[in-house]
C-alpha positions in Angstrom: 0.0 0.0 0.0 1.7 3.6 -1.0 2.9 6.1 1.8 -0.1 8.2 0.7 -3.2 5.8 0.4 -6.0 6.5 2.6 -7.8 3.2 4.0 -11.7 3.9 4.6 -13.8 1.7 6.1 -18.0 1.9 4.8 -20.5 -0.2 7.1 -23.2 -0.6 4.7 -21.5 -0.4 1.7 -23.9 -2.7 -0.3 -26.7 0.2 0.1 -27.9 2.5 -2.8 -26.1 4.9 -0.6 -23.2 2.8 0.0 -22.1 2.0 -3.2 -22.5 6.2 -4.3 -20.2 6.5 -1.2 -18.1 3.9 -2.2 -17.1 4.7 -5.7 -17.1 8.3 -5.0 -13.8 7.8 -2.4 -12.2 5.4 -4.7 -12.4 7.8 -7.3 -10.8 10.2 -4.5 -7.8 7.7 -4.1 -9.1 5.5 -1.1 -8.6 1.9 -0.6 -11.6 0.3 1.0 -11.9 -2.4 3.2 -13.1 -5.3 0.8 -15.3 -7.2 3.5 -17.6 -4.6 3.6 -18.0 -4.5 -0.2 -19.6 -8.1 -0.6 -23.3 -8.8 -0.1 -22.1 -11.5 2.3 -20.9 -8.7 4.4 -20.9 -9.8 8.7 -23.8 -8.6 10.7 -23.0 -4.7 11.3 -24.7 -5.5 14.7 -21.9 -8.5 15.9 -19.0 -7.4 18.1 -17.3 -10.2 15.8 -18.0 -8.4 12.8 -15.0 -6.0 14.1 -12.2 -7.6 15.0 -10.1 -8.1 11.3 -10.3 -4.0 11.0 -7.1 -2.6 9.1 -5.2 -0.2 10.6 -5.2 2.9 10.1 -8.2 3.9 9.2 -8.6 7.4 7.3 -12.1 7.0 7.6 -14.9 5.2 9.1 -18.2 5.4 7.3 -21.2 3.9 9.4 -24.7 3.7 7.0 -26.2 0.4 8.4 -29.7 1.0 8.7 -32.7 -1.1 9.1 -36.5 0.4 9.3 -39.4 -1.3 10.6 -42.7 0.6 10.1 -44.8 -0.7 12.9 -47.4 1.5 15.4 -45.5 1.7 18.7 -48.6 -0.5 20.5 -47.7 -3.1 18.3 -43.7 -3.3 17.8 -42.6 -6.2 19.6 -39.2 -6.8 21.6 -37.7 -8.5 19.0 -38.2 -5.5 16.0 -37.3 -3.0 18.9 -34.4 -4.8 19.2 -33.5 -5.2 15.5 -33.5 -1.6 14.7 -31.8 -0.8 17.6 -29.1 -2.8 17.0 -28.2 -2.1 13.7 -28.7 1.3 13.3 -27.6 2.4 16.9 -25.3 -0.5 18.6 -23.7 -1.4 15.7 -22.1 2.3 15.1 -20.9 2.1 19.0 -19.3 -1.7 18.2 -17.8 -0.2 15.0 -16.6 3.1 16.6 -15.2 1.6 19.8 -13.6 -1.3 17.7 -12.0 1.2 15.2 -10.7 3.9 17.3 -7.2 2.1 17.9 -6.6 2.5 13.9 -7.9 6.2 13.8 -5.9 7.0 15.8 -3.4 5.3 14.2 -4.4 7.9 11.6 -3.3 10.5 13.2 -6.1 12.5 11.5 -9.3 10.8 10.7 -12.5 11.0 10.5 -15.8 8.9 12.0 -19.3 9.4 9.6 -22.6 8.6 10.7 -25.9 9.1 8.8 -29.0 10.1 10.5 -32.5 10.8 9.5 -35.0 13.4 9.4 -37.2 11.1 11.5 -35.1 12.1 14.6 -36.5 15.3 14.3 -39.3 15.0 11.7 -41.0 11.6 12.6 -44.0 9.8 11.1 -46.0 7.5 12.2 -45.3 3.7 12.8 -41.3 4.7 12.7 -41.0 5.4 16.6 -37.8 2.3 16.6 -36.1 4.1 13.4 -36.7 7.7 14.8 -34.9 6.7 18.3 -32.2 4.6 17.1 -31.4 7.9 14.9 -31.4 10.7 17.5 -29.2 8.3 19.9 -26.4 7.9 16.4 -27.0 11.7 16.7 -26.0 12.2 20.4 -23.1 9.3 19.8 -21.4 10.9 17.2 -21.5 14.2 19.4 -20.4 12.8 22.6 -17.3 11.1 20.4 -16.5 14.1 18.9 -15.7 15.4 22.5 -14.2 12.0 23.9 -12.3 11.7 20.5 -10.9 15.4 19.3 -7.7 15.2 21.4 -6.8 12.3 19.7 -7.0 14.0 16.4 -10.3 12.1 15.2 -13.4 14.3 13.9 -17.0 13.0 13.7 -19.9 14.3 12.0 -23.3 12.9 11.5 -25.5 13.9 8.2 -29.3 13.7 9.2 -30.5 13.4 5.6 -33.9 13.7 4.3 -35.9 11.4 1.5 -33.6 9.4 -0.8 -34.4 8.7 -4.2 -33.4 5.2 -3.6 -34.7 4.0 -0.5 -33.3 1.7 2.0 -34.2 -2.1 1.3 -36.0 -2.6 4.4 -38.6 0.2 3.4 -41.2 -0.3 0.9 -41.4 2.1 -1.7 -44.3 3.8 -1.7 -44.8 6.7 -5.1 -47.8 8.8 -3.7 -45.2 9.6 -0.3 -42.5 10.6 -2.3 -44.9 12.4 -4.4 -46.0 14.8 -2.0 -42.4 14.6 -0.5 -41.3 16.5 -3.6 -44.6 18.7 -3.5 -43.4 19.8 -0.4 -39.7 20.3 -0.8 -39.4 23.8 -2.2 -36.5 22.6 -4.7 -39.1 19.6 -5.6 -36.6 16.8 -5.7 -35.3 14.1 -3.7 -31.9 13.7 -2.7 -29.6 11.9 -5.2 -27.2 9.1 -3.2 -24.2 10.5 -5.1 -24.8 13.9 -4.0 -24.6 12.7 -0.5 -21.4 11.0 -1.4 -19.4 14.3 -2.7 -20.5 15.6 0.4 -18.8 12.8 2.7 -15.9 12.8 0.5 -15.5 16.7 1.2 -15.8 15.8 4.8 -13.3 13.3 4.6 -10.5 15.7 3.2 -11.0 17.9 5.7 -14.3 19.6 6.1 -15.1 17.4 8.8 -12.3 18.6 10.9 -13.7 22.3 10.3 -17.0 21.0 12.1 -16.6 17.9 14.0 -19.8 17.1 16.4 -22.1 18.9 14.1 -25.5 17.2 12.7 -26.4 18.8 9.5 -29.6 18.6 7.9 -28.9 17.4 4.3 -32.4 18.1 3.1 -33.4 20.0 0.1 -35.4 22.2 2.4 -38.4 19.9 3.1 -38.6 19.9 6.4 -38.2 23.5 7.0 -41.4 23.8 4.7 -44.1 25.3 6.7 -45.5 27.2 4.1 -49.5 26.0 4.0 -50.5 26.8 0.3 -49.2 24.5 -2.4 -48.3 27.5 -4.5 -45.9 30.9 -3.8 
C-alpha cells in the first residue's frame, strides 16, 4: 500500500447509498476495506464483525440502517431490538472497535448518517426515529471524547432518498407529495450525499466535528400551508 493511500472503512456499503459512497472515495484515491464491499458482508450489529479492522483507518463510514414501520402498541421486543441494534449499537461496536486504527491515523474522521425522522417523525417509525437521534448524540459525545486524539465526527441527518433503503417499501404517492413539499421539488440523489462525505473526509469534517447537519433540500423546513408561492 503507497505512503499516501487512505484506508476507509464503509458499514453498509452494499446500500444505494453505500455503493454512491463507495465509488465516489475510490475515485478520491481511497482503498476500502473489501469485506464490507460483498453482499455477504458480517452482521454490522456482531461485536465479531469488528475484530479483522485494518489499521489505520482514514475513515470510518457507518450507514447500516434497518427500518421497521410498525405503530408503537404493536412493535414487539424483537423489532425493537432489530433496529436498535443495527442502526444504533452497531455504530458504537464499529466506533469503539475502530478507534485504535484512527488514531493510528493520526487524522481521521468517523461518519454517521441520521435521518429526518429524529427530528421529523411519522408515524409507525417510533424504533427508526430513536435509534437515529441516539447515532445523533453518539457521534456528538465522540467528537468530545475523540478530538484530542485527532479524530473528527460528524453525522448527516439526511432527508428522503431517491433510492430507499431495502428494508422500506417504496411507496410513489409519499415521495410524491415529499417532492410537492420540498421547495426545490426533488429528492436527494445518493451520489450527492457521497461528494458531500468525500468533502468531509478531506478535511471539512475537521472544520465541524460534532455537528449534525440537515442534508435536506429544504423539506422539512417547509411550513408554508399553500401548495403555491
Amino acid at each position: 500500500m503507497g505512503k499516501d493511500l487512505k484506508t476507509a472503512v464503509v458499514v453498509g456499503a452494499t446500500g444505494n447509498l453505500g455503493r454512491a459512497v463507495c465509488d465516489a472515495l475510490v475515485q478520491r484515491g481511497y482503498h476500502l476495506d473489501p469485506l464490507w464491499l460483498n453482499e455477504r458482508h458480517p452482521d454490522a450489529a456482531s461485536r465479531e464483525a469488528y475484530k479483522a479492522l485494518p489499521s489505520p483507518i482514514h475513515l470510518a463510514v457507518y450507514l447500516a440502517g434497518v427500518n421497521v414501520v410498525e405503530r408503537m402498541e404493536l412493535l414487539t421486543d424483537a423489532q425493537w431490538d432489530h433496529v436498535l441494534d443495527v442502526n444504533l449499537k452497531g455504530a458504537f461496536l464499529f466506533a469503539q472497535a475502530a478507534f485504535p486504527a484512527l488514531c493510528a491515523a493520526r487524522r481521521s474522521s468517523l461518519i454517521t448518517i441520521s435521518s429526518i425522522m429524529a427530528t421529523h417523525p411519522y408515524p409507525g417509525r417510533t424504533a427508526y426515529a430513536a435509534a437515529k437521534a441516539g447515532l445523533e448524540g453518539l457521534t456528538r459525545a465522540l467528537a468530545i471524547e475523540w478530538g484530542p486524539y485527532g479524530i473528527a465526527t460528524h453525522c448527516l441527518r439526511l432527508g428522503h432518498l431517491a433510492g430507499l433503503m431495502k428494508s422500506t417499501a417504496a411507496n410513489p404517492q409519499l415521495l410524491d407529495e415529499v417532492k410537492r413539499h420540498t421547495p426545490l421539488a426533488k429528492l436527494i440523489e445518493p451520489e450527492e450525499v457521497a461528494r458531500y462525505v468525500c468533502w468531509l473526509a478531506d478535511g471539512g469534517c475537521h472544520s465541524v466535528s460534532g455537528s449534525v447537519a440537515d442534508f435536506d433540500p429544504g423539506y422539512t423546513i417547509n411550513r408554508w400551508p399553500l401548495q403555491t408561492c
